[in-house]
N, C-alpha and C positions, 0 to 999 in steps of 0.2 A: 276142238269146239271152244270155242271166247264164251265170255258172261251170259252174252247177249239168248247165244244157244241154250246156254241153260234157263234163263228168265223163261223164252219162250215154251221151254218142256216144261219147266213149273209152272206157266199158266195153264198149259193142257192140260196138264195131268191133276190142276187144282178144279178144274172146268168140271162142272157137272156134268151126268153124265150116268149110262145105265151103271157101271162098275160103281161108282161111288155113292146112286144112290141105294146100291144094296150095302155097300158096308155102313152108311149111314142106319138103314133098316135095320141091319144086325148089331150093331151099337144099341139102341133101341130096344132090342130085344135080349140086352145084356150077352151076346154072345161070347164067344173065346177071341179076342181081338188077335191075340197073334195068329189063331189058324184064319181070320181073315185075310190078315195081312199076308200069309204065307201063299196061300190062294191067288190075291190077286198079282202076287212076284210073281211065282207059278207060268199065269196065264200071262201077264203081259211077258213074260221070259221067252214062251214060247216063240208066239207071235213076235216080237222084236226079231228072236234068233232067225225066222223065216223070212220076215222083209229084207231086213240086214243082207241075208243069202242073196235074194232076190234084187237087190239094189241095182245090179249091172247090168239086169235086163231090161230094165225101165230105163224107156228114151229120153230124151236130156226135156223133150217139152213138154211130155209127161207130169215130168215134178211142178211145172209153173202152173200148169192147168189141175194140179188132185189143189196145188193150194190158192187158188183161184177159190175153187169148190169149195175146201174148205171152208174158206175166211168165209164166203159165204152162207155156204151153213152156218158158221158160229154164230155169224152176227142173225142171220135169221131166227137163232134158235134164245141168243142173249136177248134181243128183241121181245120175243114167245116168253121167257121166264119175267122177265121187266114188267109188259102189260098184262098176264094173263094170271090165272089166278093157276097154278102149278098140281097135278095131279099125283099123289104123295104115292109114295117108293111101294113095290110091290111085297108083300111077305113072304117073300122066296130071298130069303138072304143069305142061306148058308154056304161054307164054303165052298160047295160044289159049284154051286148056281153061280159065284163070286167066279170061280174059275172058268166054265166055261164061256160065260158073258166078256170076261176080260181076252181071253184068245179071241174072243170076235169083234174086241171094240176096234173102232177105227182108228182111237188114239194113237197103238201104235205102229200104225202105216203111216198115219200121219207124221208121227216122230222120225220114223225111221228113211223116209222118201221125203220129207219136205224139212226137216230141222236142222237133221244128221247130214253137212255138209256132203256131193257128190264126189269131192275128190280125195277124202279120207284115205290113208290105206288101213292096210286089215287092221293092223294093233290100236286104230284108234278106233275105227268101228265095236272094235271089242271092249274097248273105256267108254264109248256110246251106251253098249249094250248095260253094262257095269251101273253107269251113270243112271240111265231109264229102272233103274230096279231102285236105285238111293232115290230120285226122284218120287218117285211112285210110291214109298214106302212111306216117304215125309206126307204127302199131299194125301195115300190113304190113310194114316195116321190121323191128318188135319180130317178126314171125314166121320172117323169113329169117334172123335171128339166134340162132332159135331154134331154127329145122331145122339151122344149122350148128353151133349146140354141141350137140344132146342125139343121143345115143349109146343110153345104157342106162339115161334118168330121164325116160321117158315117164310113168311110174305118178306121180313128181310133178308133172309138168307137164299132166298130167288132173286131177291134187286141186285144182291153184289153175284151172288155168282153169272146172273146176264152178263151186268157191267162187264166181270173176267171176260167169259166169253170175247165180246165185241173189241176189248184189249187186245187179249187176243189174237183175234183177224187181222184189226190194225198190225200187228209185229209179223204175222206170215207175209203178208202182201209187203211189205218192206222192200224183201229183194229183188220186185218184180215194178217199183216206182221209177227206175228208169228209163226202165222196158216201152213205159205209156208217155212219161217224157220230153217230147219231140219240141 
């Protein structure tokens, strides 16, 4: 994986998003920040370790179309944080809720079929795997940071996390610009 691969997991993984807005919630609510953090390694380890497995079954056009979809949701959804006035985190923050929501985020299928180069072999899939927990760990770090200073500057902390978002999209769809090209 080059720079490039990693920029694009740190924008995912800094994207808002249901896992981050509970560690933000629980930030908030003065939680134990490392059993969040532990939780949300946990849960995206899981899931990583299962798409990771799963990478060989999924068809080569498969990957260009989940990030198609992707990119599009993001920028649908950076758009939705941008104009719309943002419905605040729910009070189910603890580490369990953190755990299970993060086994089910998309994030990391997203990561793991669309970031994590197809023709890796195992031992780098395994510094993949490796990588997605440092990743996640910084970017959930960046959100209990964030649930503990922001008070009354949600409406900017929706303008930039959109912006990420729509960044982004633009960096998935990247490898798929020649494709349309012609």
């Amino acid at each position: 994986m080059d720079n490039l691969h990693f920029l694009e997991a740190f924008l995912l993984f800094a994207a808002p998003g249901p896992t981050n807005a509970l560690l933000a919630a629980g930030a908030v609510r003065r939680e134990n920040a490392a059993t969040l953090l532990v939780a949300q390694a946990c849960g995206y380890g899981i899931a990583a370790a299962f798409w990771l497995s799963l990478r060989s079954l999924v068809p080569p056009g498969t990957i260009q179309m989940v990030q198609l979809v992707a990119a599009a949701w993001l920028v649908m959804l950076g758009f939705r944080l941008i104009a719309v006035k943002r419905v605040d985190a729910t009070d189910n923050g603890g580490a369990i809720s953190i755990l299970a929501t993060t086994v089910l985020n998309p994030k990391a299928f997203i990561y793991c079929v669309a970031i994590v180069p197809m023709d890796v072999e195992a031992a780098a899939r395994g510094i993949a795997w490796i990588a997605l927990l440092v990743i996640t760990a910084i970017t959930g770090s960046m959100w209990l940071l964030l649930g503990r200073r922001l008070s009354g500057g949600k409406r900017i902390a929706d303008t930039i996390s959109g912006a990420a978002l729509i960044a982004f999209a633009l960096l998935l769809v990247r490898p798929l610009i020649p494709l349309f090209a012609i």
